[in-house]
C-alpha positions, 0 to 999 in steps of 0.5 A: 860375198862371192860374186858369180856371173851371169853366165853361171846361171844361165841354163843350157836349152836341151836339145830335141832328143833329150826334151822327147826321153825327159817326157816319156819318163814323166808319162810312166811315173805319173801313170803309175803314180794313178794305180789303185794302190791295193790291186793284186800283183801278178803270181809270181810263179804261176803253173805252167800248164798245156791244156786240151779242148773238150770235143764231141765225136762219135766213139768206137769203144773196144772191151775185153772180157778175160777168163778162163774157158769152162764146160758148159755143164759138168755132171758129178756122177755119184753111185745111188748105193754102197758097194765094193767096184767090179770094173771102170769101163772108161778113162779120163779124157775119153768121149761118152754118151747118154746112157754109157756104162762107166762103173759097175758095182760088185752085185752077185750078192743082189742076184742070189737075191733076185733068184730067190725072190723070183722062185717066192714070187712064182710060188705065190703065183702058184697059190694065188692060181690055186685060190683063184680056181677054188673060187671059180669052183665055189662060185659055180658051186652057188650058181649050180645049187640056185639054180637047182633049188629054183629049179625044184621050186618051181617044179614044185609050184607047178606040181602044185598048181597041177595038183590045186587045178585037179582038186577044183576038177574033182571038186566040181564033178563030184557035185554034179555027182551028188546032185544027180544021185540026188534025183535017182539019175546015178547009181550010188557006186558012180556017185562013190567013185567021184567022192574017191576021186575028189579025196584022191585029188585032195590028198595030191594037193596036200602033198604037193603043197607040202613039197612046194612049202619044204622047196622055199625053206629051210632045206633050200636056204641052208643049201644057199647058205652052205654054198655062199660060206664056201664061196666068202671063204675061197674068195677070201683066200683069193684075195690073200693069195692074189693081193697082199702075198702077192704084190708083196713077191712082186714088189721084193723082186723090183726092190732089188732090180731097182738096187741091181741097175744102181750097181751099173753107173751110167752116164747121165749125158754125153761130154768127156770124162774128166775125173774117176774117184774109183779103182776096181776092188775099192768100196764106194758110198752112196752120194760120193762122186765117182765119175765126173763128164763135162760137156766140151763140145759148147765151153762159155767163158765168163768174166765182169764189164763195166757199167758202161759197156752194160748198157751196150750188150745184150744177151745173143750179141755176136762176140769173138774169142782169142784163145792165148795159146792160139794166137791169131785163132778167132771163135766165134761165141754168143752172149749168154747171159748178163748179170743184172746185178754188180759183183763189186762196188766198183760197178762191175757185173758178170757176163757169160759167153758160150762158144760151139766146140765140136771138134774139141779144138779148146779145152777147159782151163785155158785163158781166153778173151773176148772181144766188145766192140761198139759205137757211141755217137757223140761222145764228150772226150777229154784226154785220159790224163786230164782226169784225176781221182779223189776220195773215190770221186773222180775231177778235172781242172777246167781252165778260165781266165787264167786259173784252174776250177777243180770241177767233178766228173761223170766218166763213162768209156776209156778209149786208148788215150781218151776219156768219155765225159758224161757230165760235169763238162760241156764242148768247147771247155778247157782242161789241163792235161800236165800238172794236174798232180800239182794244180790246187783249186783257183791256181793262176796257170800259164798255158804253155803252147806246145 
């Protein structure tokens, strides 16, 4: 057996140095050694990210409105009747007014007409004069014949009464005749001759009777009757001549008046002639356009604007348009009209604007802009980055705790490089703004500072 010395197993005392490093090592491994065995260790790669706060501010948004500029109204002016052209009185480009003689049609053809139906019409008033002076004649006619037969009526009446008063006068006198002959006081010849007399009186009663009994009957009533039937008759004629014949002379000449004033084309309001469809000698249909005038002295522009500029506008709002050929050149314009429905999905809807064009500086067809600009006080902004699109639903990433939430948005203006939030967000709330192509919902980032 191999025998060692006491030396061999005497251990050297560590220095201080040495005693301090051994019991650091044992504090970690015993730490360690105290881990909940199944914790999560960290991501090994974790999204590097930089982030932006949400904050509120008052906001000043600018919109654009692109278009075309276009004619406040534009008169297509077609020709009533059909007919070949005589002359074109103005040119594309020139300036009309209401009333203006722009085409005239060919109307020799309507005017022999016109002279003919001037030369029946005065024929029919010829006749109608004529018929119009045989019923005054008529008329009077009746008038005369009643009074006459009145007349002798009562000329025969009074005759009668006359007659009847005489024979009640002879009556009486020839009694008192027979009464005094009867008592010898009168001789038989003066008694005769009041008897003569009474006979006389009663034969001038008949008579005059007779005349008065012939004045009221057939005689005097045929006499009626023959000048009444003259008089049906001429006004019978009257109104032939003066009514249907005539009207109808009258109304022929204002048919083709009416016809002749639609061979000369007049403009309908002022403005600028645009387009002619028509050359001298060409024939031409009714309701096809021969001439167009637009009204450039107030041109409008249109175009669409968000949703969210919507609810900023009104209708007289003040706008300013830049024309692109004229750069640095502002007009100034009036909002017209919002469309109170959307023109598409996208929650785009038309408005109209009308700028003053006396001079005719701008013409139709050129590309201008105007220009929205308002406030919204308080507005929630992220930058323009942090917000993403997803199945036509708009996300951002809002950072806590280290890992990204895949939130939804509510947006509203765009402002350069920012985005107003109108829900979803909260001031004060984080969110990424590099990444977000590659961030997943729940990742663990890494936020960089920049």
């Amino acid at each position: 057996m191999k025998s060692f010395s006491k030396a061999q197993y005497t251990m050297k005392t560590p220095t201080g140095k040495t005693a301090t490093l051994a019991l650091l090592i044992i504090i970690m491994v015993s730490l360690a050694s105290c881990q909940a065995p199944f914790a999560n260790p960290p991501a090994a790669n974790p999204f590097r990210i930089r982030t932006a706060t949400a904050l509120c501010r008052d906001l000043t948004v600018k919109a654009e409105v692109s278009g075309v500029l276009l004619p406040a109204s534009t008169a297509n002016i077609s020709s009533k009747v059909s007919g070949r052209v005589d002359a074109v009185e103005v040119s594309v480009g020139g300036s009309v007014k209401a009333g203006q003689i722009l085409v005239r049609l060919d109307g020799s053809d309507l005017e022999l007409q016109l002279r003919q139906a001037r030369v029946a019409l005065e024929a029919a008033e010829n006749q109608a004069a004529q018929a119009r002076v045989s019923y005054d004649s008529a008329k009077a006619a009746l008038e005369l014949t009643n009074k006459t037969i009145n007349d002798q009526i009562e000329q025969t009446r009074i005759a009668l009464d006359n007659a009847r008063i005489n024979l009640e006068n002879a009556q009486t006198a020839m009694e008192r005749a027979r009464a005094i002959y009867e008592i010898d006081a009168m001789a038989q010849s003066d008694l005769e001759k009041a008897q003569t007399a009474y006979a006389q009186s009663k034969n001038q009663f008949a008579a005059a009777e007779l005349a008065y009994n012939q004045a009221k009957t057939t005689g005097a009533q045929n006499q009626r009757d023959g000048a009444r039937t003259r008089l049906d008759a001429a006004e019978i004629a009257l109104k032939s001549a003066s009514g249907v014949a005539l009207d109808s002379a009258k109304i022929a000449i204002e048919q083709i008046e009416k016809q002749i004033s639609n061979m000369i084309i007049k403009a309908p309001s002022s403005g600028v002639v645009v387009n002619i469809n028509a050359n001298p000698g060409e024939m031409v249909a009714p309701n096809s356009t021969i001439v167009s005038v637009a009204d450039l002295m107030t041109l409008r522009l249109k175009g669409t604007i968000s949703q969210e500029t919507l609810a900023r506008v009104s209708v007289g709002d003040n706008v300013n348009v830049t024309v692109d050929i004229y750069p640095g050149a502002v007009y100034p314009a009036k909002i017209l009209s919002v469309g109170p429905i959307s023109v598409s999905t996208g929650g785009y809807f038309p408005i109209e604007m009308e700028l003053s064009n006396p001079d005719l500086a701008l013409t139709a067809g050129l590309s201008a802009r105007a220009g929205l600009e308002y406030t919204i006080s308080g507005a929630l902004l992220v930058p323009a980055g942090a917000v993403f699109s997803e199945s036509g639903s708009e996300y951002v990433f809002m950072i806590k705790d280290g890992r990204a939430a895949k939130t939804p948005v509510l947006t509203g203006a765009i402002h350069e490089s920012e985005r107003q939030i109108l829900s979803g967000l909260a001031e004060g709330d984080i969110v990424a703004v590099t990444g977000v192509s590659s961030l997943t919902d729940a990742a663990v980032v890494f936020v960089e500072t920049p």
